[in-house]
C-alpha positions as CSV (number, residue, x, y, z in Angstrom):
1,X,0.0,0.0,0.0
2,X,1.3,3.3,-1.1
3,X,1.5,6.5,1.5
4,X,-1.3,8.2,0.0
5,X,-3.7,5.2,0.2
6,X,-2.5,5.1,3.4
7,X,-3.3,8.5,3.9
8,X,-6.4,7.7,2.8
9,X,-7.5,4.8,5.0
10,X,-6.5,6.4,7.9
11,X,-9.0,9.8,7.2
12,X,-11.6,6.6,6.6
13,X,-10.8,4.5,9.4
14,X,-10.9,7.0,12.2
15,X,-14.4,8.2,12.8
16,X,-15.0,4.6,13.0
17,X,-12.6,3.4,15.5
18,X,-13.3,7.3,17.8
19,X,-16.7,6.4,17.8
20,X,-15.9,3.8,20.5
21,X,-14.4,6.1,22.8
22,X,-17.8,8.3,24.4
23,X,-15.6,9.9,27.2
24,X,-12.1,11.3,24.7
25,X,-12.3,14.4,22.3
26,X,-9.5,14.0,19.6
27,X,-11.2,16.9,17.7
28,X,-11.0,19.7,20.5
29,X,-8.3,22.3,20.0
30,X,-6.4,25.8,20.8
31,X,-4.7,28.3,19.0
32,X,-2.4,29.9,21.4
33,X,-0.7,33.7,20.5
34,X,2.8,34.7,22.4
35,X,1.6,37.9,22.2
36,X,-1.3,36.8,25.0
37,X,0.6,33.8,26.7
38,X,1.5,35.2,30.1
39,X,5.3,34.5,31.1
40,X,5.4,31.6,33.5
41,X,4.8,32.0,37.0
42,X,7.7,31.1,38.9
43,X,5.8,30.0,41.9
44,X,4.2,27.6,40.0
45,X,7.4,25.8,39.1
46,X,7.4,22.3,40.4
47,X,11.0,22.0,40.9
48,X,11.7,18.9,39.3
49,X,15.4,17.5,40.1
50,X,17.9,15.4,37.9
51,X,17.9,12.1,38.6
52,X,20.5,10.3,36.9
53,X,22.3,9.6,40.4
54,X,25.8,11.4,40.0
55,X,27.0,13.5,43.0
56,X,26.7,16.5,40.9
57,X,23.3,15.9,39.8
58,X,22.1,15.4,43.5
59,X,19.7,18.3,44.3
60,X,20.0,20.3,40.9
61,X,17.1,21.4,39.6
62,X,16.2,20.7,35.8
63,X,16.5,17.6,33.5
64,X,18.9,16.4,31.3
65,X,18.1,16.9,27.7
66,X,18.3,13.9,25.4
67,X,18.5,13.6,21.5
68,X,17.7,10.5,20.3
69,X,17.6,9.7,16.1
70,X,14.2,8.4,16.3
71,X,10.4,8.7,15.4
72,X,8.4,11.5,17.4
73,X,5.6,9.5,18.5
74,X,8.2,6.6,19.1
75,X,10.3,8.8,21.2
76,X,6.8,9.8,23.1
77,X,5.7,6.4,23.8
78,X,9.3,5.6,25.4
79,X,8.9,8.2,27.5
80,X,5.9,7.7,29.2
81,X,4.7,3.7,28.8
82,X,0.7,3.4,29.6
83,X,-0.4,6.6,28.5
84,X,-3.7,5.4,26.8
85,X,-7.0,6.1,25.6
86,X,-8.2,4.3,29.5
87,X,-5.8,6.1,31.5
88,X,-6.9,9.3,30.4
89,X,-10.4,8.9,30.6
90,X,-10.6,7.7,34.1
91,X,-12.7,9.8,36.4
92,X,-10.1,12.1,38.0
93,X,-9.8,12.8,41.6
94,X,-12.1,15.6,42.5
95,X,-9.8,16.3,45.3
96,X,-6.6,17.3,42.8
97,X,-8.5,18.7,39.7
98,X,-11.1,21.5,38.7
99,X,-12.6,22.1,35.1
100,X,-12.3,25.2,33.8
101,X,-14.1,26.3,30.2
102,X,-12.0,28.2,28.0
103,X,-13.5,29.8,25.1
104,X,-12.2,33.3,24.8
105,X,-10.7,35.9,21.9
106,X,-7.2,35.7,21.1
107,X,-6.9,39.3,21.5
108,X,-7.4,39.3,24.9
109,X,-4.6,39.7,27.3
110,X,-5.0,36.5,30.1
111,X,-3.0,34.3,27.7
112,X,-6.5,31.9,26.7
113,X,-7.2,30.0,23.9
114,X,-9.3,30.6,21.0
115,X,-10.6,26.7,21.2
116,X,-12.7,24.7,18.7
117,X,-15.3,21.6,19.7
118,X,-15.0,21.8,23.5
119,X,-13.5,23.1,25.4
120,X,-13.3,21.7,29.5
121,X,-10.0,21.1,30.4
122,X,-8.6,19.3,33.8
123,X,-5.9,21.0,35.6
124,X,-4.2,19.7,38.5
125,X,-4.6,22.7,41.3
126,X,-1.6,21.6,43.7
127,X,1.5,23.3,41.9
128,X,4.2,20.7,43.9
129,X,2.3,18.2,42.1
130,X,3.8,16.8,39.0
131,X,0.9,17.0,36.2
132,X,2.5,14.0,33.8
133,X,0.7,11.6,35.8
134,X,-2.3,13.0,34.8
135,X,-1.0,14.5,31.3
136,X,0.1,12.6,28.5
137,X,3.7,13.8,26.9
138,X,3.3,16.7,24.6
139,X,5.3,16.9,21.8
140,X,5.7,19.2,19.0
141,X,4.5,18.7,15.9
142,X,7.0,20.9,12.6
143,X,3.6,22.3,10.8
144,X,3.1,23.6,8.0
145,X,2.0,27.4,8.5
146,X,-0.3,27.3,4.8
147,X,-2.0,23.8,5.1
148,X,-4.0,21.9,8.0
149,X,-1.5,18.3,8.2
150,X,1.0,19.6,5.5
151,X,0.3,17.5,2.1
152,X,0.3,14.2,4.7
153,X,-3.1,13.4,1.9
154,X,-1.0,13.6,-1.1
155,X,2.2,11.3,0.4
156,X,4.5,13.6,1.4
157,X,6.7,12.3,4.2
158,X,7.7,15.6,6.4
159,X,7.7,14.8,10.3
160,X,3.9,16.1,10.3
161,X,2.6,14.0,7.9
162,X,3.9,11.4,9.7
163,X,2.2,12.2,12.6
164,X,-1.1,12.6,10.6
165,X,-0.1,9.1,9.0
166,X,-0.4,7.1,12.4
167,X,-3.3,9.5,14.9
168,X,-6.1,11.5,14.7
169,X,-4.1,14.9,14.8
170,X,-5.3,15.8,11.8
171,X,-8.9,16.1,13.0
172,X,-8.0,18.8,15.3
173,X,-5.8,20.6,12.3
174,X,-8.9,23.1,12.1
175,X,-8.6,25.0,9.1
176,X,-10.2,28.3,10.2
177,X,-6.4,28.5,12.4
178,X,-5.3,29.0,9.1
179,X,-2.8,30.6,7.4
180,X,-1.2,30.0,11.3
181,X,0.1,33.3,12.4
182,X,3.9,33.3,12.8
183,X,3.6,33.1,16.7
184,X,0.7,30.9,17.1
185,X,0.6,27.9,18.0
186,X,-2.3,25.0,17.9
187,X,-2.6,22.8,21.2
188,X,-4.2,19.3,20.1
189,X,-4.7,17.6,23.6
190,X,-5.7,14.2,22.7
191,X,-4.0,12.6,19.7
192,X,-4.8,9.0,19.7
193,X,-2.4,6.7,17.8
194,X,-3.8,4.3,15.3
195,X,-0.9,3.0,13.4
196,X,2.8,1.5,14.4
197,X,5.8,3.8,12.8
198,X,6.4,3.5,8.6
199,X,9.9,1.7,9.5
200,X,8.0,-1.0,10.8
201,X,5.2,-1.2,8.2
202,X,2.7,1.3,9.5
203,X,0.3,-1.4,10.2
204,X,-2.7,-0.2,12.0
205,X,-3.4,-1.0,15.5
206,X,-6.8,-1.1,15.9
207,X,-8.7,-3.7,16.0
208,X,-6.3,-6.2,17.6
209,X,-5.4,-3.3,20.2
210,X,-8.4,-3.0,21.5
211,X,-9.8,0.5,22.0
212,X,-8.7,1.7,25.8
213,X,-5.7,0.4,24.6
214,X,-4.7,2.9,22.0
215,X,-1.9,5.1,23.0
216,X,-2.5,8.8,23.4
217,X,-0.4,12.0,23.0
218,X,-0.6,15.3,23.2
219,X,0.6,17.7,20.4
220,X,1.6,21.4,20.1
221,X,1.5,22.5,16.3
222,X,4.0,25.5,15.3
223,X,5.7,26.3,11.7
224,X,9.0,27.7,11.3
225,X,10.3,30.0,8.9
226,X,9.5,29.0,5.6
227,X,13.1,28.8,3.1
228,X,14.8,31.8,5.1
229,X,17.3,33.9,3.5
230,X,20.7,32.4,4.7
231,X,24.1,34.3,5.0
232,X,27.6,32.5,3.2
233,X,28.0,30.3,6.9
234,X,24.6,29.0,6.6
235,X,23.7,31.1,9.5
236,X,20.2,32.9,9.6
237,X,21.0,36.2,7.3
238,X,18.4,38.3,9.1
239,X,18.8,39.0,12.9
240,X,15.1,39.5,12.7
241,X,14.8,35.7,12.0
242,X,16.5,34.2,14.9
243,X,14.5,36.1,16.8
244,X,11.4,35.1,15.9
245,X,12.5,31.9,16.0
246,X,13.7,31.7,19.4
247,X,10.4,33.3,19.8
248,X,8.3,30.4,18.3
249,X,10.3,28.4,20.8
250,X,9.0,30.3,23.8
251,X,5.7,29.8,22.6
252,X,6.0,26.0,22.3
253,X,7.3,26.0,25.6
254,X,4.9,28.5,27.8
255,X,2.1,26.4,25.7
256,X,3.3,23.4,26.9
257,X,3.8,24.5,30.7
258,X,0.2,26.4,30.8
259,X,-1.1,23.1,29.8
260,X,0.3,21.1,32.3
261,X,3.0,19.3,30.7
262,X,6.5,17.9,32.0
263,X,7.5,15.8,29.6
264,X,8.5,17.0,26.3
265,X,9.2,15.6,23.0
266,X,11.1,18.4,20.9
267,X,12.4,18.6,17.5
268,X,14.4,20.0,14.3
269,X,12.3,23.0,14.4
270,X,12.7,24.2,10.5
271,X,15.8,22.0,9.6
272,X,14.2,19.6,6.6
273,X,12.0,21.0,3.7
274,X,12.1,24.6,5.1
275,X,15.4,25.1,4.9
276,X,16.6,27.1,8.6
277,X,20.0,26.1,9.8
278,X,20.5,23.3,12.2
279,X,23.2,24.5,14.1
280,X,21.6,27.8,15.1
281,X,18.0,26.5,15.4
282,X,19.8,24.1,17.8
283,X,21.6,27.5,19.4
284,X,17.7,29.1,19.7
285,X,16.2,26.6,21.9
286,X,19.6,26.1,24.0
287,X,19.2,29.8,24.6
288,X,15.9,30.1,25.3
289,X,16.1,27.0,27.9
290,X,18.6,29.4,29.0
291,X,16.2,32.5,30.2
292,X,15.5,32.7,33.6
293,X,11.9,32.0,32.6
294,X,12.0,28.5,31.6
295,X,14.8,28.2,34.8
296,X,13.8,26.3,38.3
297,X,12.8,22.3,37.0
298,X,9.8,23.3,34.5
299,X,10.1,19.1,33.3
300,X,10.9,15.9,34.3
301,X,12.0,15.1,30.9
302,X,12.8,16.3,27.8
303,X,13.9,15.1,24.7
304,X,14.7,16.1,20.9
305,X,13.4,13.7,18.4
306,X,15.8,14.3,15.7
307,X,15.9,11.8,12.7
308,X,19.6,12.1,11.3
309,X,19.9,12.9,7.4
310,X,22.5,12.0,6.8
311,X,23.9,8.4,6.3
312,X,27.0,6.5,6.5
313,X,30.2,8.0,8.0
314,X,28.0,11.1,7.0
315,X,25.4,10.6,10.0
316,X,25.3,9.6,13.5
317,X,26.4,11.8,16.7
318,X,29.2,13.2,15.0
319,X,28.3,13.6,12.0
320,X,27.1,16.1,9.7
321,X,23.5,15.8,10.0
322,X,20.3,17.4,11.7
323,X,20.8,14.7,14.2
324,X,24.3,15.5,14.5
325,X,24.1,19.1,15.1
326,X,21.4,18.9,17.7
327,X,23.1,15.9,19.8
328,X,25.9,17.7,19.8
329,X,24.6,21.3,21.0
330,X,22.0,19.8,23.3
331,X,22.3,16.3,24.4
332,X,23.1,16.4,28.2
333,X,22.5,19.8,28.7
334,X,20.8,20.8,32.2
335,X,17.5,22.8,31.6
């Protein structure tokens, strides 16, 4: 079966299989504007600390970035085992939650959604809590700023038609969001996975997993720069540009704290069809995990899904690739 029939029998196949799930909304989304997103709270900040055991990691606050050459959802899964359809939809406790309905202008200044479908959400009240027992991993999703899913119908093979490829994100891809503002980005809080990766034959899942049993995401949708205008070192040739790039980064990640969310699934923001430079889109999130903002143990994990490239002697940590370049500037780094 070719991608685009794929494609195609996934668009079919999942009204059918969501049908079976009365209590999950994989429809529901938010457009979120940095413009209104309110800087984070540091009060708020759960304080997460590493634990990878060393003496010098004892007590430090943060997490220890990974970069792994992998598959987004892939990388997801890994990082949180169990996070399905079931576990999401159990009643929560009424003691740690409250529902709050958002459904406001994205003029206004509190840093709300525009939201589409519903829009109840369930937030964890007690701050010292960590939410990602309650949250599935968020990850980010390298949209296409023109198009709802990229050309995922027509076969194209960009890491967001992927994601369309195996869940229901494109449901949620709403096209009244767009053309998506450059600092906007779409929230998509249940993404439910239908189909195994494409290296491994992108066989669906459903019906021998049953229903409950279908792994869930979340997924925050931003497009970089389209084809900037590069200077002789393959550096970003307007300031302007890396700007609003680390920008769209600060939006991903204010998104993804406002929402509850401590573990993250990153990416190669720009770095494949549109053409931004590796090395200094690497640079822009390093810099921005940098600001005292995003400082204090904002995640209990967070890694950068970075499929490498290149090939041969070419590829791999050292080598020349997008996988390269991003192990390299980031792997290991305390954020």
């Amino acid at each position: 079966m070719g991608i685009a029939q794929i494609a195609a029998e996934t668009q079919a196949i999942l009204p059918r299989i969501l049908d079976g799930i009365a209590d999950l909304d994989a429809v529901t989304s938010s457009a979120f504007n940095l413009k209104t997103l309110q800087p984070l709270n540091p009060e708020e900040c759960p304080g997460f600390t590493l634990r990878d055991g060393t003496e010098a990691g004892t007590g430090r606050k943060g997490t220890r970035i990974r970069v792994f050459d992998q598959d987004t959802f892939d990388a997801a899964l890994e990082l949180q085992p169990g996070t399905t359809v079931a576990s999401i939809t159990a009643p929560p406790s009424a003691s740690t939650t409250v529902s709050a309905t958002q459904s406001v202008e994205e003029s206004n200044t509190t840093g709300e959604p525009d939201t589409l479908e519903t829009s109840n959400k369930t937030r964890t009240t007690d701050p010292t809590t960590p939410k990602s027992a309650l949250k599935p991993v968020a990850l980010l999703n390298l949209a296409s700023e023109l198009h709802p899913g990229g050309s995922w119908l027509n076969g194209a093979l960009a890491q967001e038609e992927a994601l369309c490829f195996r869940s229901s994100l494109s449901l949620s891809l709403h096209s009244i969001y767009y053309p998506l503002a450059p600092l906007t980005a779409l929230y998509s809080p249940t993404v439910v996975l239908i189909r195994d990766a494409m290296s491994r034959g992108h066989a669906l899942l459903w019906p021998n997993t049953p229903t409950p049993d279908l792994p869930v995401t979340s997924v925050i949708s931003i497009a970089a720069l389209r084809r900037p205008q590069l200077s002789k070192q393959g550096r970003f040739a307007k300031p302007n540009d890396r700007q609003l790039t680390k920008a769209k980064v600060r939006t991903v990640l204010r998104v993804a704290v406002q929402q509850g969310h401590r573990k993250l699934v990153l990416g190669a923001l720009g770095c494949g069809a549109f053409m931004n430079p590796p090395k200094e889109v690497a640079e822009c999130f390093l810099e921005v995990f940098a600001e005292e903002e995003f400082q204090g143990g904002w995640w209990e994990d967070i890694v950068f899904a970075v499929l490498d490239n290149a090939r041969g002697e070419q590829g791999g940590k050292d080598g020349v690739g997008n996988f390269g370049v991003f192990y390299r500037a980031l792997d290991g780094v305390v954020v």
